[in-house]
Each structure stands twice: as C-alpha cells, then as structure tokens.
TORMIPA-743043 format. One record per residue (C-alpha): residue number from 1; x negated, y, z. Coordinates in pm, whole numbers, always signed. Example, Ala and Ser with C-alpha at 12.3 -4.5 7.8 and 13.67 -1.06 7.14 Angstrom:
<rs>
+-----+--------+--------+--------+
!   k !      x !      y !      z !
+-----+--------+--------+--------+
!   1 !  -1230 !   -450 !   +780 !
!   2 !  -1367 !   -106 !   +714 !
+-----+--------+--------+--------+
</rs>
This chain:
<rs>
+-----+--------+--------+--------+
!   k !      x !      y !      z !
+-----+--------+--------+--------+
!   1 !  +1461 ! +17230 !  +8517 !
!   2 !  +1518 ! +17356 !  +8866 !
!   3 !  +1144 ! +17276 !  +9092 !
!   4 !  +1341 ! +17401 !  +9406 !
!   5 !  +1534 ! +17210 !  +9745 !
!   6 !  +1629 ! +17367 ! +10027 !
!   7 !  +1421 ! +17344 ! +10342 !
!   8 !  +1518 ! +17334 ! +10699 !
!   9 !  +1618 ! +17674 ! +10709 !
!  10 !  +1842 ! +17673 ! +10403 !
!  11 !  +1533 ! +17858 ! +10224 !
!  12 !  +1448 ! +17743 !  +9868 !
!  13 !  +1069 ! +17561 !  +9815 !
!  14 !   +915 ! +17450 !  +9490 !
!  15 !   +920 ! +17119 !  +9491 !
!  16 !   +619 ! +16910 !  +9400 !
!  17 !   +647 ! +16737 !  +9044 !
!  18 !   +398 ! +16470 !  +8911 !
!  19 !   +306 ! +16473 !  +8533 !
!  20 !   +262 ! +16136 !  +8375 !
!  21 !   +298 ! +15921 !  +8083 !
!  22 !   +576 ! +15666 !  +8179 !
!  23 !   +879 ! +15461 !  +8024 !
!  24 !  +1237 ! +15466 !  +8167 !
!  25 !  +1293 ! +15104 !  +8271 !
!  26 !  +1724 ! +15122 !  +8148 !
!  27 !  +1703 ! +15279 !  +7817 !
!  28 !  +1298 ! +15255 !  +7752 !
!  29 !  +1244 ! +15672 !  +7692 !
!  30 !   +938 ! +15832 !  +7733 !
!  31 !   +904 ! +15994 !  +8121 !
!  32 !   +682 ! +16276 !  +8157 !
!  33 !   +753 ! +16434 !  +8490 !
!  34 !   +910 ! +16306 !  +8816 !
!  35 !   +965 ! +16490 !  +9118 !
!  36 !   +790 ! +16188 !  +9329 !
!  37 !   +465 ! +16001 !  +9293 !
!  38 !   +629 ! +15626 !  +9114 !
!  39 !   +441 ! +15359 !  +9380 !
!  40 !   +460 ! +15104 !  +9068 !
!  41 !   +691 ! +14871 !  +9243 !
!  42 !  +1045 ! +14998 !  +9174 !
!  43 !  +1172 ! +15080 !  +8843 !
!  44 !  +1177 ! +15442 !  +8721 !
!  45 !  +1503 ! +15584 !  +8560 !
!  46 !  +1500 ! +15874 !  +8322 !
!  47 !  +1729 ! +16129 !  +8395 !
!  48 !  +2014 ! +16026 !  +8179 !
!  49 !  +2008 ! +15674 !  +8320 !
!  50 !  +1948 ! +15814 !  +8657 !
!  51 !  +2291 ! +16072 !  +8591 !
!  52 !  +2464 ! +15723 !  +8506 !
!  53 !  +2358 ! +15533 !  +8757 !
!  54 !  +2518 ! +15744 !  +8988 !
!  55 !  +2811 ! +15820 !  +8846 !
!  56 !  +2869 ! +15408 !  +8862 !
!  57 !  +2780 ! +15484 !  +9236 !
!  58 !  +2989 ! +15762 !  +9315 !
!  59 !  +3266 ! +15540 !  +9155 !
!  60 !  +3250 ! +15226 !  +9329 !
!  61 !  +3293 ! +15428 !  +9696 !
!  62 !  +3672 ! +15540 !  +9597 !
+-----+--------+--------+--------+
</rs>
C-alpha cells in the first residue's frame, strides 16, 4: 500500500500508519493498520467497505 500524501509543496511524505488489532464495523473483517489513530467513538471501515462507501457517496452528488 502507498504510506505517502502530498504536502504543502506538492512533495510526497510517509504518512504515519497505526498497527492494531481491530474489526471493520460493515462487513466484521479483521483491521490491522489504519492510517489514523481510531478515537473509539466512530466506527472503523475496512478498506473494501470504505471503497463502497464512497462510491454510494460519489453517486448520490450527480
């Protein structure tokens, strides 16, 4: 998987990810790394569910 996003100056920086043991709140998979620290008080998506979910998004605006 790609560990990169552009900065400010359009220059590429590894991006921080955060191991853990966690279950996709959709679908119930197994979650082992997430490019944010989960606060506990929204629901995590893996990335299929995630990829879904906005698709349905991108959708609904046209």
């Amino acid at each position: 998987m790609n560990n990169q996003k552009m900065n400010d100056q359009n220059n590429f920086e590894e991006r921080k990810m955060y191991q853990g043991n966690w279950t996709c709140s959709e679908c119930g998979a197994e979650i082992k790394e997430l490019p944010f620290e989960p606060s506990g008080d929204r629901p995590l998506l893996c990335r299929d569910c995630h990829r879904q979910k906005m698709q349905r998004r991108n959708q609904r605006r046209y």
